[in-house]
C-alpha positions in Angstrom: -12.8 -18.4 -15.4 -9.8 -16.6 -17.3 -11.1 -19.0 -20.5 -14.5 -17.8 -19.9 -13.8 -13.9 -20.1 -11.3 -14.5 -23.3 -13.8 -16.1 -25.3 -17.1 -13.5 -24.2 -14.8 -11.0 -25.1 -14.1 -12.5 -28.6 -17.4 -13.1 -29.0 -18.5 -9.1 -28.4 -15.6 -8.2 -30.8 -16.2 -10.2 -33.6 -20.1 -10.8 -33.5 -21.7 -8.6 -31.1 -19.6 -5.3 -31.5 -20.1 -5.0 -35.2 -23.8 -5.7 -35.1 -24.8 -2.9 -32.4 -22.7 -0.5 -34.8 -24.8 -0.9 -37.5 -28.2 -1.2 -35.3 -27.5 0.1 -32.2 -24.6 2.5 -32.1 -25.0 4.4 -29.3 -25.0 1.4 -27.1 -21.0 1.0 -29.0 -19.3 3.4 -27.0 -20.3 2.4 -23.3 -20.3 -1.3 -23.8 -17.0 -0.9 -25.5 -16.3 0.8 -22.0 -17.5 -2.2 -19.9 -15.2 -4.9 -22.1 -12.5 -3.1 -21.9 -13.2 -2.5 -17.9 -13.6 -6.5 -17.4 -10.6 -6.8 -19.3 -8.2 -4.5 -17.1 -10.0 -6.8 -14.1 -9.4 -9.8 -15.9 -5.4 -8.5 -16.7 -5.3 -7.0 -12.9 -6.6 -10.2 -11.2 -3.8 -11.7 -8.9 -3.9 -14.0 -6.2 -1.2 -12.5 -4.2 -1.5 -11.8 -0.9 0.8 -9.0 0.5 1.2 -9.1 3.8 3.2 -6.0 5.5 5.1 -5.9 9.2 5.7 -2.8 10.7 7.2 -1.9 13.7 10.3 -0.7 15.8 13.4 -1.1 14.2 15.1 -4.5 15.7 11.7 -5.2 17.5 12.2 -9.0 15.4 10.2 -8.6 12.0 12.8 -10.9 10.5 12.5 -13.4 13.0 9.0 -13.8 13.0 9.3 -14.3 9.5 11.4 -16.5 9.3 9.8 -18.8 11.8 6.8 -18.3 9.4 8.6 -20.2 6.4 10.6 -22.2 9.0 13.8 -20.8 7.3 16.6 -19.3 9.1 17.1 -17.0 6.0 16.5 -13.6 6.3 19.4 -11.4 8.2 18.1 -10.5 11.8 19.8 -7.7 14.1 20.4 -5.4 11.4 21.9 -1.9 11.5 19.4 0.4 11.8 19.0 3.7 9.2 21.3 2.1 6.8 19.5 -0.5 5.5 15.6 1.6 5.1 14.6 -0.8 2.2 11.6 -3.2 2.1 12.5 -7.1 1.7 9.8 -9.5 0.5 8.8 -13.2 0.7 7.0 -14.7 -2.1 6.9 -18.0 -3.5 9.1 -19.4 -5.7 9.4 -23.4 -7.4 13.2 -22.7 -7.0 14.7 -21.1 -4.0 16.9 -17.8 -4.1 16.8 -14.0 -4.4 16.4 -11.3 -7.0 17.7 -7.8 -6.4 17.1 -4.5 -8.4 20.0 -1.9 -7.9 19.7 1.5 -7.6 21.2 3.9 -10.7 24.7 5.8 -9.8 22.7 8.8 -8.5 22.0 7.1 -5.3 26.1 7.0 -4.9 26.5 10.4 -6.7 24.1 12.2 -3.9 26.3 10.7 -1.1 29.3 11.5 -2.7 27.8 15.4 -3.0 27.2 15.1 0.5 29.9 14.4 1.9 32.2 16.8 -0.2 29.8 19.4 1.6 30.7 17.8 4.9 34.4 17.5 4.4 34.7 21.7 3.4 32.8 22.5 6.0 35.0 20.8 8.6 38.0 22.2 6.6 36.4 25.8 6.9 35.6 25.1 10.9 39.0 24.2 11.8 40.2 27.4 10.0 41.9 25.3 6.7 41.5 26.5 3.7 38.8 24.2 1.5 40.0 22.7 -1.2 37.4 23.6 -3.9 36.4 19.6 -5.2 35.5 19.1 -8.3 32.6 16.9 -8.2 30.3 18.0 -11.2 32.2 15.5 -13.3 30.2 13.1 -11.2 27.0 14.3 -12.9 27.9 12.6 -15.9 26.6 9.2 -14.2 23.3 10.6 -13.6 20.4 10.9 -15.4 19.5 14.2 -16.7 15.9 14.7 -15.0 17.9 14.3 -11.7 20.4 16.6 -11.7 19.1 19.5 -10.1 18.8 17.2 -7.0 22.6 17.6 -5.8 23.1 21.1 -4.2 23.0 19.8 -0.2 22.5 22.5 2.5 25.1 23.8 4.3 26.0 22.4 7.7 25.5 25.1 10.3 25.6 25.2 14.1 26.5 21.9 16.0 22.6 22.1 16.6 21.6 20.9 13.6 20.1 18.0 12.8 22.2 17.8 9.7 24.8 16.9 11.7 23.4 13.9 12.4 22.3 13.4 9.4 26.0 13.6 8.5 27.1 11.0 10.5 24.8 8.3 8.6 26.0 9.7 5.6 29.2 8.5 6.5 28.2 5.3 8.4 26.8 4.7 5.5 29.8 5.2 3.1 32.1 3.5 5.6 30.1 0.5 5.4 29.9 0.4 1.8 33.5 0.7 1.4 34.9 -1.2 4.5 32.0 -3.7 4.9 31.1 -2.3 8.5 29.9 1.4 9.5 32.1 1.5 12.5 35.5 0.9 10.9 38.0 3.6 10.6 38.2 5.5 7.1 39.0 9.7 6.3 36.3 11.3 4.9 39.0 11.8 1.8 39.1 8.4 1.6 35.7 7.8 1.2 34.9 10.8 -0.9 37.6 9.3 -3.7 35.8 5.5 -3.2 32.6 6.9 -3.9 34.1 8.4 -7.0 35.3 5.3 -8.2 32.3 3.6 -7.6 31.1 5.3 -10.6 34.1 5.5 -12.9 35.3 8.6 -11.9 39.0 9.4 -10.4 40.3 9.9 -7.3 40.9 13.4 -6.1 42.2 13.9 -3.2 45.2 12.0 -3.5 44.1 9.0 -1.6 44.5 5.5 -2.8 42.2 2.1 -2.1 43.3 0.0 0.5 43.3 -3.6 -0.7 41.2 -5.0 1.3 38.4 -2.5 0.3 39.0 -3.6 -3.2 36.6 -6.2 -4.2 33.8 -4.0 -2.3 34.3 -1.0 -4.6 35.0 -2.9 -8.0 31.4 -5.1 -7.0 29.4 -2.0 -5.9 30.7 -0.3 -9.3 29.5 -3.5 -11.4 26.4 -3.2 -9.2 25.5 0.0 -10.5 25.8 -0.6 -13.6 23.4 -2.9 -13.7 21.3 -0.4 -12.2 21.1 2.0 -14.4 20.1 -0.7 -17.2 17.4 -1.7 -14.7 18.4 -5.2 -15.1 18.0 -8.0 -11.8 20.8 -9.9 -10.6 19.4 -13.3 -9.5 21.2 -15.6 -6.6 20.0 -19.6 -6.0 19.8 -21.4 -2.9 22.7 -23.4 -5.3 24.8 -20.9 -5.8 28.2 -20.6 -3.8 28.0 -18.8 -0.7 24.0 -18.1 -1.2 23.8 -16.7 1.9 26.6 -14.9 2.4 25.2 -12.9 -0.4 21.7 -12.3 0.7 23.0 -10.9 3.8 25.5 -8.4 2.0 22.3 -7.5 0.2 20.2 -7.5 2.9 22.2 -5.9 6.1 25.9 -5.3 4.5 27.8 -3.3 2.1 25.8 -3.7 -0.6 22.4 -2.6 1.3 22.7 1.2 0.6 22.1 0.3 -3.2 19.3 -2.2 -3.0 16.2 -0.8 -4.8 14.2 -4.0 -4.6 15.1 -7.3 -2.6 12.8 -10.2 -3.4 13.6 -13.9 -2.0 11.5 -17.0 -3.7 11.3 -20.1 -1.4 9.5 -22.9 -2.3 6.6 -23.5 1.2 3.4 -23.8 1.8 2.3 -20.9 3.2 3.9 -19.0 0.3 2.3 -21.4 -2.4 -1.0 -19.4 -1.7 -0.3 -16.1 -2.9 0.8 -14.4 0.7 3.9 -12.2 0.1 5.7 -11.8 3.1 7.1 -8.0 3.2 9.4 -6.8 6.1 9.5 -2.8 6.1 11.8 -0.4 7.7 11.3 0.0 11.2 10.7 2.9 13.1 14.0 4.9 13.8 15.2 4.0 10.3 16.1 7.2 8.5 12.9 9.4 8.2 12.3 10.1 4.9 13.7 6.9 3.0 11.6 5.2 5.4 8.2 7.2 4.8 8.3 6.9 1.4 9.0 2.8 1.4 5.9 2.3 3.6 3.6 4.1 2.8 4.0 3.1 -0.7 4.0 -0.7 1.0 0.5 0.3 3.0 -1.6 2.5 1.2 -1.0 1.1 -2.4 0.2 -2.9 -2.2 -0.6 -4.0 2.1 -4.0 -6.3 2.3 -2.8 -7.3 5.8 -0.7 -5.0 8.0 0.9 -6.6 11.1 2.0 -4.6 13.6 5.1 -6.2 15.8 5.0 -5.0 19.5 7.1 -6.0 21.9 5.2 -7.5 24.9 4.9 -4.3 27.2 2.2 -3.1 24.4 1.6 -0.6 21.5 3.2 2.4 22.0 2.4 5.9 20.9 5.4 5.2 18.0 3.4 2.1 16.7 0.4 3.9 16.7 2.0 7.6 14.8 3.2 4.5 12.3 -0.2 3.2 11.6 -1.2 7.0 11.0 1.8 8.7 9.1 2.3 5.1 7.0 -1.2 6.4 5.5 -3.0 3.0 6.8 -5.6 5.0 8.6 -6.1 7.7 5.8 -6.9 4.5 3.6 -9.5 3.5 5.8 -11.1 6.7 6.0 -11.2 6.6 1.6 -13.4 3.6 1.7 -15.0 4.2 5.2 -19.2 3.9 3.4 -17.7 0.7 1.8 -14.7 -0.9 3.5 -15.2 -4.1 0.9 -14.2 -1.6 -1.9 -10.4 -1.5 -0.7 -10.1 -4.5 2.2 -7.0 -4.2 4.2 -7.1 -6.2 7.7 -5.1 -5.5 10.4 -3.0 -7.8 12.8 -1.4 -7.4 15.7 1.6 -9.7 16.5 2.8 -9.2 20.5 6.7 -10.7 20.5 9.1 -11.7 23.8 6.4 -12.9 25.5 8.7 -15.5 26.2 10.9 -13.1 28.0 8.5 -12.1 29.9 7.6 -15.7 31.0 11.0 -15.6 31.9 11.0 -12.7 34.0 7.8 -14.1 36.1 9.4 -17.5 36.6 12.3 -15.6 38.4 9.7 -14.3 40.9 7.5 -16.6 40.9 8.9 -20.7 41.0 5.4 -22.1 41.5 4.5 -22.3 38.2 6.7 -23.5 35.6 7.5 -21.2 32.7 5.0 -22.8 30.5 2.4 -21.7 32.5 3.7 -18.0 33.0 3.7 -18.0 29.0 0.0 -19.2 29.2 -0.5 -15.9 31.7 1.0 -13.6 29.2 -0.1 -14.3 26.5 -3.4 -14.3 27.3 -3.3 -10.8 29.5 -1.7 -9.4 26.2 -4.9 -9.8 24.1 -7.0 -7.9 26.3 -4.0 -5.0 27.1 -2.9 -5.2 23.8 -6.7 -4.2 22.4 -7.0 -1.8 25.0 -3.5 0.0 24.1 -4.1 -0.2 20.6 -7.8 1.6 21.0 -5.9 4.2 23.4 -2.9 5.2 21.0 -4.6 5.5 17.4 -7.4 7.3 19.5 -4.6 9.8 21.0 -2.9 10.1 17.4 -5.7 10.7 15.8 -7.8 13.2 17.5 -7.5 17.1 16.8 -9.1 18.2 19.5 -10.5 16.5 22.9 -12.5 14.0 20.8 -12.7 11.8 17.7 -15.2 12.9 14.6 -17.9 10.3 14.2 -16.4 8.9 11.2 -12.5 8.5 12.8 -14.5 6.4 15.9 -16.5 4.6 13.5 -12.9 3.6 11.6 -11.8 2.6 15.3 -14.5 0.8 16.4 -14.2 -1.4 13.2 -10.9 -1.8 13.3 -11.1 -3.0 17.2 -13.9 -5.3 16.1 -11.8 -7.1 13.5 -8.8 -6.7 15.2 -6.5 -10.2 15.5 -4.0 -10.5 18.2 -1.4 -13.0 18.3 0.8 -12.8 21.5 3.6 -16.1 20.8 7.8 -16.7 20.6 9.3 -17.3 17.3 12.5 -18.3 19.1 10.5 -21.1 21.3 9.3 -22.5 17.7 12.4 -22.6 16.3 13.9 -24.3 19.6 11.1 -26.2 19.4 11.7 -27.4 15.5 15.4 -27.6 16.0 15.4 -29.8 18.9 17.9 -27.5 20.6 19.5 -29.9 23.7 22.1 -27.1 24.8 19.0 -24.5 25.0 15.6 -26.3 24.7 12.3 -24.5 24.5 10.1 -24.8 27.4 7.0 -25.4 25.4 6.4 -29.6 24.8 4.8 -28.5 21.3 4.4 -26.5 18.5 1.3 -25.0 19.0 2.4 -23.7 22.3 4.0 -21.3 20.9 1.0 -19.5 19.1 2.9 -19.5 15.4 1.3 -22.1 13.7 -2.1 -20.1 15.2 -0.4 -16.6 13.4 0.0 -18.8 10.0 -3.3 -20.6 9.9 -4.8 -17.0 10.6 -2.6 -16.0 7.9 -4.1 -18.2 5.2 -7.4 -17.9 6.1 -7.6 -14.3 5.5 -5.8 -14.9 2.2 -8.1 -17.7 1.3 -11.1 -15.3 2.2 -9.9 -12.5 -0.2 -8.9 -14.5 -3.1 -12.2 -16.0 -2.9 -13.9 -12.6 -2.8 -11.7 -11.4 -6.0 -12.6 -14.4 -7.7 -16.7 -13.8 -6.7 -16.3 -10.3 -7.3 -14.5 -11.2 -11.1 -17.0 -13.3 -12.1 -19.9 -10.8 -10.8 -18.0 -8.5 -13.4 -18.2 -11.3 -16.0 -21.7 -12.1 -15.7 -22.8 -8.1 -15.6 -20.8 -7.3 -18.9 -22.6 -11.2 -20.3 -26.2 -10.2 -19.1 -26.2 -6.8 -20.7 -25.0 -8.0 -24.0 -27.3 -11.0 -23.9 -29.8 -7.7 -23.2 -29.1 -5.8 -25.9 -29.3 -8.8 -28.5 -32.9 -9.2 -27.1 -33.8 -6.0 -27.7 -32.0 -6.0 -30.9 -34.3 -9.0 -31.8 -37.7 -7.4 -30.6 -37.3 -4.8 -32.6 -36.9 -6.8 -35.6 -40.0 -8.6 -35.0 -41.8 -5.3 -34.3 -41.0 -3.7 -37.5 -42.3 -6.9 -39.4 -45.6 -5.9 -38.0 -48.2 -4.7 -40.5 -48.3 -1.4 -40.2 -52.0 -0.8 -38.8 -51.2 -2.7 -35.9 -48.5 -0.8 -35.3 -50.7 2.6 -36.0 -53.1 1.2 -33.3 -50.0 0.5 -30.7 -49.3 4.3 -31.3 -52.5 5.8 -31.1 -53.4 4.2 -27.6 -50.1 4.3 -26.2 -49.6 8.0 -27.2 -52.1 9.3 -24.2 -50.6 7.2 -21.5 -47.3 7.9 -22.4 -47.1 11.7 -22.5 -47.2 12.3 -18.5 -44.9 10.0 -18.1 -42.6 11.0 -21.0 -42.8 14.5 -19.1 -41.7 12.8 -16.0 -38.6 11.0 -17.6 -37.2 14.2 -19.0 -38.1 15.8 -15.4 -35.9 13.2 -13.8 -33.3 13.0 -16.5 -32.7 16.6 -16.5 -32.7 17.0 -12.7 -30.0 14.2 -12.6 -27.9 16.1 -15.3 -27.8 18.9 -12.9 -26.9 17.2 -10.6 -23.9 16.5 -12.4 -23.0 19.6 -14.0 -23.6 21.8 -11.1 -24.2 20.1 -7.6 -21.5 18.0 -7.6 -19.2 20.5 -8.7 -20.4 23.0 -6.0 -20.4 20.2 -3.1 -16.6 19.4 -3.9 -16.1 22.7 -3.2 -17.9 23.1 -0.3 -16.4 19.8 1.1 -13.1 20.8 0.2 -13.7 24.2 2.4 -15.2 22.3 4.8 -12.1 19.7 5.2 -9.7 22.8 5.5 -11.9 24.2 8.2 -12.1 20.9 10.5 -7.5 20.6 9.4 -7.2 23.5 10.9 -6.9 22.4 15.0 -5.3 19.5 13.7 -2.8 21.4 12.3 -2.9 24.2 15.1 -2.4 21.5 17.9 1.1 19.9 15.7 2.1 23.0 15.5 1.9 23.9 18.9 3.8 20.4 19.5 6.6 21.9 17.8 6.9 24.6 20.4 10.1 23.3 21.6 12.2 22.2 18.4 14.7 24.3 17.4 14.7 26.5 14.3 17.5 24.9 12.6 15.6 21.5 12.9 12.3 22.7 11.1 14.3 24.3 8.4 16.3 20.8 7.7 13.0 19.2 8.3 11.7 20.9 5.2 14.7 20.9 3.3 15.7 17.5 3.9 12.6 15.6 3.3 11.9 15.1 7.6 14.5 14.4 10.3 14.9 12.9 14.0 14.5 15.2 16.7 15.4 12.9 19.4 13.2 9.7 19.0 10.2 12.0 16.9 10.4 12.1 13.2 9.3 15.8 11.7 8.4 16.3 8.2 6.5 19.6 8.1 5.8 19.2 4.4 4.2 15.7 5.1 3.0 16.3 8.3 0.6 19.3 7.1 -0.5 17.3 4.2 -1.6 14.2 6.5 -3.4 16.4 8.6 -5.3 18.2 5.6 -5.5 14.9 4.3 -8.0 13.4 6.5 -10.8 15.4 6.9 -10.9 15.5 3.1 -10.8 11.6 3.0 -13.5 11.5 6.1 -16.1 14.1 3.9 -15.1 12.6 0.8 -15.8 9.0 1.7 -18.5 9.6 4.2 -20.8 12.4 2.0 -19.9 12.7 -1.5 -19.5 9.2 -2.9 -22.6 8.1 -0.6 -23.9 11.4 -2.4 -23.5 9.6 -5.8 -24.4 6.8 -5.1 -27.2 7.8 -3.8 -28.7 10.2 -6.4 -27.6 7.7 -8.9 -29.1 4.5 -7.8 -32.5 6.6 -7.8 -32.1 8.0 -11.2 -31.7 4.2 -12.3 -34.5 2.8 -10.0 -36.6 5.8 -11.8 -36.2 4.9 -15.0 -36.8 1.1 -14.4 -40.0 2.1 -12.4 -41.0 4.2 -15.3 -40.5 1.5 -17.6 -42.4 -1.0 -15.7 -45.1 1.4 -15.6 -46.0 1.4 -19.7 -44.8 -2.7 -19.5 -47.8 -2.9 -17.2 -50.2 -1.0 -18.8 -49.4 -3.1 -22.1 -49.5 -6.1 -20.4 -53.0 -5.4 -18.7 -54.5 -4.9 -22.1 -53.4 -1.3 -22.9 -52.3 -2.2 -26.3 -53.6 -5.2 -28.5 -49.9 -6.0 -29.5 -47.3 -8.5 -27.5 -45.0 -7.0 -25.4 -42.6 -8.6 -25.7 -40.0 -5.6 -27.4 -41.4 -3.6 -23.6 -40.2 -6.8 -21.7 -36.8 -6.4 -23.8 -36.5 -2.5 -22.8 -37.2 -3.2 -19.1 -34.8 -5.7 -18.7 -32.2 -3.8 -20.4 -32.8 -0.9 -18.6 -32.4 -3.2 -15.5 -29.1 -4.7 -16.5 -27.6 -0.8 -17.4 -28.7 -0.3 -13.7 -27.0 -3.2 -12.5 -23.3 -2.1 -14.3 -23.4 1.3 -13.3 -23.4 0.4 -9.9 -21.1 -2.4 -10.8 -18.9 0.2 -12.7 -18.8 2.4 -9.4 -17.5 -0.3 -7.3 -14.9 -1.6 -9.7 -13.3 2.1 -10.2 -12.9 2.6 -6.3 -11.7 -0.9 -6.1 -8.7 -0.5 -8.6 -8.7 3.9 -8.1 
């Protein structure tokens, strides 16, 4: 196909193009417009299938995917807030991993922060605070980001900075002494930071030699970094994974700005991308900003991971503050336009088996797996339908369009209810713990990854249709416009009476509906110029009107958070009050966000659509009116330049709505 579109679009650049410049020019500019649009298709076209898992942090993402590949690769049991970074699976003819570092300003930041931390506790136990000079450290960042280090001042033991502070310095301590419990003075980790990126010690503490080799790697680390260069790791290498698990869940994970492992299976081979995101309770605003870049930009399947006692209001706040429900309200009049499917995956229904065996010996634990999993299709439905509708409602009910989301994503809604660790037992042949399942497909995996491919099999095919639909558009019209081209050549070898006698009967017939076509075209140009411009507004007013109980009722949820918190929440980008994440800034925008996406998608692009499919199917019916007339003896002249017109007129018709679909699709 990709042979195909290079050569039709050598052919319109060095024969077509030059001869509708010299006949035709107007028609330069706009066809010049469709090329280049199949060529950013052509250039965008992948066959990757990213594949996104959300859900509680530890709830055993990791494990399900790496039952998936059949690879005990990926670090499992992580340590929470520390490591808010996606990881993703993708297929590679050589197994390893590729990292991308972040620049010394990630270090820089935390070394800023915890200067502030260490004078304030100086200052609190009545000390005098050593003033520390840490603008040196601004050398190692880049210019645009140095207004970004002035930290607030920790207050009252109140505030959620506080805690904030202490995974600033879990953090730190982990970097430095490989684990975020181990003992190290602030001091001490203040001066490591500082020599992470080349800049001395002061105050007067020294490295302890068995931090060494952490600090001197996290330095050449950085380094890299700032040059934006990947460091790349084989399956071969010494101590392979060792390293991906210091990259993934140790020392080294505070620094990761991208983690990519290649593996070389099947399921991988067809274009799914397997992407683990930070769980819920990973630090709130490092977390936010990973997924819903992850879901609203790259995710054509989201699966959500819930434990077996069901989705929970946190899974379902996910699905909405990730931005996966505001993308379904963008392309709620065409879902095709932006397809994103979502799975659910239930986990420990094994455990559960477990737990009714204990009470119940009748049935072997087979069978009680057989129970659950099946009960946690219907519940997990039911819960799922119960939650989004609760966390998405601003007042007693759902509008129209956030029920007709709903109910389609309840109709296509896959759940999988199945044990990794039964699989693995399963594939391992484990004699000092065996599974209880006697195969495979008991476990409801290989059920997960045949779903898995299907879906990525059906949307491949669907890009592929819906590139060479773009292919044969852009071909049809310039095939058009050559025809045309033609007939007007053979028209103006006419003699010239002939031609006088075309005029002269055509001229009374034509006038009314001349007078028609500049009726239609002008109503369709304001349309343009004024309606649309005055209905954005008005739907813009009308989407702050319906925010407003939305935002009235989250506000009125915040009745009981301290002042202190909303102030960090604002200023630090959205904290943890207890197990709820706040982000006012974010928070409001969500809320305004989706009555504008529910008007926009639901009444002004079916607006457009609308008023511009009939301005096409007018001047095709107009067209077809003087073709008929000709061809029923009106004029004693072929027709065949009016049969040229017409079906140009028809294939113009065809790419604008073409055009309109393509610009949502890659908007």
């Amino acid at each position: 196909m990709f042979d195909v579109i290079a050569a039709l679009r050598s052919w319109y650049r060095g024969s077509v193009r030059p001869l509708l410049e010299t006949l035709d020019p107007k028609r330069t500019e706009s066809t010049d417009a469709d090329c280049k649009r199949l060529e950013d298709l052509a250039s965008a076209f992948t066959e990757e299938v990213p594949v996104c898992f959300l859900g509680q942090s530890g709830i055993g993402k990791s494990t399900l995917i790496n039952a998936l590949i059949d690879q005990n690769l990926l670090p499992h049991g992580g340590i929470g807030p520390l490591t808010a970074q996606a990881l993703s699976v993708r297929f590679g003819e050589t197994n390893g991993f590729e990292v991308k570092y972040h620049s010394p300003g990630r270090v820089v930041r935390l070394a800023f922060a915890l200067g502030q931390t260490h004078r304030a506790k100086l200052r609190k136990e009545g000390r005098e605070a050593k003033q520390l000079s840490n603008l040196d450290l601004l050398d190692a960042v880049e210019q645009e980001d140095r207004d970004d280090f002035a930290p607030p001042p920790v207050e009252g033991e109140d505030n959620p900075q506080i805690e904030r502070n202490r995974e600033l310095i879990k953090q730190a301590t982990l970097m430095i002494a490989g684990r975020p419990d181990a003992e190290r003075e602030l001091p001490y980790l203040i001066d490591r930071l500082r020599e992470m990126v080349g800049k001395a010690p002061i105050l007067e503490t020294e490295c302890l030699q068995e931090d060494h080799s952490r600090v001197n790697q996290i330095r050449e680390c950085l380094v890299l970094g700032q040059k934006k260069e990947w460091f790349r790791c084989l399956q071969t290498s010494a101590g392979f994974r060792a390293a991906l698990h210091e990259h993934a869940t140790g020392f080294l994970a505070p620094i990761i700005r991208e983690l990519v492992v290649r593996w070389n299976r099947d399921l991988l081979q067809r274009g799914i991308v397997l992407v683990d995101l930070p769980g819920v309770g990973i630090a709130g605003d490092v977390h936010a900003r990973v997924t819903e870049e992850y879901i609203r930009e790259k995710a054509k399947v989201v699966v959500l991971v819930v434990s077996v006692r069901g989705v929970t209001k946190p899974d379902a706040d996910l699905l909405r503050t990730s931005g996966f429900l505001n993308r379904l309200l963008h392309s709620v009049d065409d879902p095709e336009a932006d397809p994103v499917q979502l799975m659910t995956v239930v986990v420990r229904a094994d455990d559960a088996a477990d737990a009714l065996r204990a009470g119940d010996t009748s049935r072997s634990k087979r069978q009680h797996f057989v129970d659950v999993c099946t009960a946690a299709v219907q519940n997990t439905t039911a819960q799922l339908r119960e939650q989004l509708a609760e966390a998405w409602r601003t007042d007693e009910t759902l509008s129209q369009t956030k029920q007709e989301v709903l109910d389609r994503i309840i109709k296509n809604l896959q759940v999988h209810p199945l044990s990794a660790v039964q699989y693995r037992r399963f594939l391992a042949g484990d004699e000092d713990n065996p599974p209880f399942i006697k195969d495979a497909e008991e476990s409801n995996l290989p059920k997960f990854r045949c779903s898995l491919t299907e879906l990525a099999d059906s949307l491949n095919q669907a890009r592929r249709a819906h590139l060479e639909q773009a292919r044969n558009l852009f071909f049809s019209n310039l095939t058009g416009s050559l025809r045309l081209i033609r007939e007007q050549w053979q028209q103006d070898a006419r003699a010239q009476e002939e031609a006088e006698v075309l005029a002269r009967n055509l001229k009374a017939f034509l006038e009314p509906i001349r007078e028609e076509f500049h009726t239609r075209r002008g109503e369709f140009r304001a349309f343009l110029r004024e309606t649309i411009p005055s209905e954005i507004e008005k739907l813009v007013l009308e989407a702050r009107d319906s925010a407003r109980p939305a935002i009235r009722r989250y506000v009125n949820s915040l009745e009981g958070v301290s002042w202190a918190t909303l102030r960090a929440a604002v200023r630090r980008g959205g904290v943890f009050a207890g197990a709820r994440h706040i982000d006012l800034p974010q928070d409001f925008a969500l809320r305004f966000e989706e009555p504008l996406a529910e008007i926009w998608g639901k009444n002004l692009l079916q607006l457009i659509r609308k008023r511009t499919k009939a301005y096409a199917d007018d001047c095709v019916t107009l067209v077809e009116q003087i073709f008929d007339w000709a061809k029923n003896g009106g004029a004693h002249v072929k027709t065949t330049l009016l049969e040229a017109q017409r079906d140009q007129i028809k294939a113009d018709a065809q790419q604008l709505t073409a055009v309109e679909g393509t610009d949502r699709r890659t908007a």
